[in-house]
N, C-alpha and C positions, 0 to 999 in steps of 0.2 A: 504494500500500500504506500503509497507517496507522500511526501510530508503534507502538500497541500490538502489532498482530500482528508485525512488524520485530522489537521487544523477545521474544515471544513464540519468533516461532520461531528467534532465533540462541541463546535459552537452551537452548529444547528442543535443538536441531544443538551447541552447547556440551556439554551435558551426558550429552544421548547418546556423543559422541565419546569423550568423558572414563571413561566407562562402558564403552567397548569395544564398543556394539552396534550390531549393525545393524536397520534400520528393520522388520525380519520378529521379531527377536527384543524390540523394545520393544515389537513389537503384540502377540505372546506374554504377555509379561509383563504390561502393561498393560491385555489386552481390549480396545484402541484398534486399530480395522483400521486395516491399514497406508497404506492410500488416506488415510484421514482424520490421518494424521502426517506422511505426507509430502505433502498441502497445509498443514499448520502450519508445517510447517519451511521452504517458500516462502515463506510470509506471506501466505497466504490460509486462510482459513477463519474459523468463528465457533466458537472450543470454549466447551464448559459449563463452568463449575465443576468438576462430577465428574468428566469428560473430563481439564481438568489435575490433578485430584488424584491419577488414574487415572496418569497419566506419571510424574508427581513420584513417588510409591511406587513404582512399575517405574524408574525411575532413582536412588532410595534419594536426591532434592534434596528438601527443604521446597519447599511449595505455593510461598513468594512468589518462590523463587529459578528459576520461572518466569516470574516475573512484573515483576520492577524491572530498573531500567534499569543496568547496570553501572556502580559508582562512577566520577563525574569529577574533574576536579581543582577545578570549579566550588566557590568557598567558600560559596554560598546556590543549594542545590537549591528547586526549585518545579517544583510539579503542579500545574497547573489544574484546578481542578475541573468541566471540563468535558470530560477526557479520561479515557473509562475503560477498563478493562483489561482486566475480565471482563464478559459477560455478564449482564444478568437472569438469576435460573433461580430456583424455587419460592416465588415471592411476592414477592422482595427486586426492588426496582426499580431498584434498582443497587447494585454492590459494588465499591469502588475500593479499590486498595493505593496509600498515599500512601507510604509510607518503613518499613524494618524497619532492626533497629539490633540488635548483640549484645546478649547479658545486659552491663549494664552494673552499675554499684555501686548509687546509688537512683537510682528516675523517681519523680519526683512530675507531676501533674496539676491544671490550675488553668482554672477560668473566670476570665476577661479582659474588662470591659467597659469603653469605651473612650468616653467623651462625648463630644459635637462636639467638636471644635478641638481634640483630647488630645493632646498626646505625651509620652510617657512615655520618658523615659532612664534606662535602667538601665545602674549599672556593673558593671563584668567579674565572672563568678562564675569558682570557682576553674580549673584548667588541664585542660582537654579536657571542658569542658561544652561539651553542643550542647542548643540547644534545636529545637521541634517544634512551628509553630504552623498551624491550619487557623482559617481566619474561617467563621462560621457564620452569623452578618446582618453587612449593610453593608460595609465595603468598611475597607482600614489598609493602610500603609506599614508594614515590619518589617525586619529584617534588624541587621545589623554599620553603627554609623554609619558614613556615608559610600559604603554598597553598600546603599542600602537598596530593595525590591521591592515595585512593588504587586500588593495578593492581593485579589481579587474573593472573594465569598462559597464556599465550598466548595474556594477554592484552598489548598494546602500549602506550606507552606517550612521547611527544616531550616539551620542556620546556628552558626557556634560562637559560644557565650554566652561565652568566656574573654575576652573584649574587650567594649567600653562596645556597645551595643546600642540601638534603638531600636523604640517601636510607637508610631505615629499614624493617628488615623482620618481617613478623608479623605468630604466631604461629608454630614458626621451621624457620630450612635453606629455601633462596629463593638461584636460581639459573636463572641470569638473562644476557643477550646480553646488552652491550650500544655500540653505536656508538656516536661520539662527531665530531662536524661538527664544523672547527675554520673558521671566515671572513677570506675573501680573503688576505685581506691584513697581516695576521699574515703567510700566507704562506711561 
């Protein structure tokens, strides 16, 4: 079984639970026949897009909170970008959920490019920033100095920015997305 569907179906079995129903009345609700929920909830099947949006509104969860992995205690989360979640469906040749994060105070959003030999040390931004980086070409080293992770092109990593940090490219320019997510209260 695939990690995605494993992820998939102990949301769907969580949150149906949590909701009181059983599998005849989420197919009710959902127009999801019941055959096709309960191979989700095994961890088999391929659902659509529509399919999970169809749950998630018959179980009154957000789309992603079918779809991520329940928080760990890991301080630098990472998704490859070569694991994805959802299916293709209407032209899009892939759809991945890398990380969802409450409303927080400000996100700002930045291209990152990263010349051979780079590294760039930043220090701590203020207390419960996390940052949010995806490389998009070439290849970097990121994370909290001293924990730090390699992210091939299309990989994800979330990490707290409130300590000295690092980004180095490794074998050539990387070209990489961050978004930086600051607490509420620095808003």
């Amino acid at each position: 079984m695939d990690r995605a569907a494993q992820i998939v179906a102990a949301n769907v079995r969580h949150h149906r639970a949590r909701a009181q129903l059983s599998l005849a009345d989420l197919a009710r609700l959902s127009g999801v026949a019941k055959a096709t929920l309960s191979s989700l909830e095994a961890g088999v099947g391929n659902p659509t897009i529509q399919t999970l949006w169809s749950i998630a509104n018959a179980l009154g969860a957000g789309f992603s909170d079918l779809l991520v992995e329940p928080a760990d205690e890991a301080e630098v989360h990472v998704v490859r970008g070569t694991v994805g979640v959802v299916t293709p469906e209407d032209g899009a040749e892939a759809i991945e959920l890398y990380s969802r994060w409450p409303a927080r105070g400000i996100t700002e959003s930045y291209a990152i490019v990263l010349g051979e030999g780079t590294r760039y040390e930043a220090g701590p931004h203020a207390m419960g920033t996390v940052e949010h980086l995806i490389v998009v070409e070439g290849a970097a080293f990121a994370g909290p100095a001293g924990k730090l992770v390699r992210l091939e092109r299309f990989d994800y990593a979330r990490f707290p920015a409130d300590r000295p940090h690092v980004y180095e490219s490794i074998d050539g320019p990387a070209r990489c997305l961050l978004i930086v997510s600051y607490a509420p209260h620095q808003a």
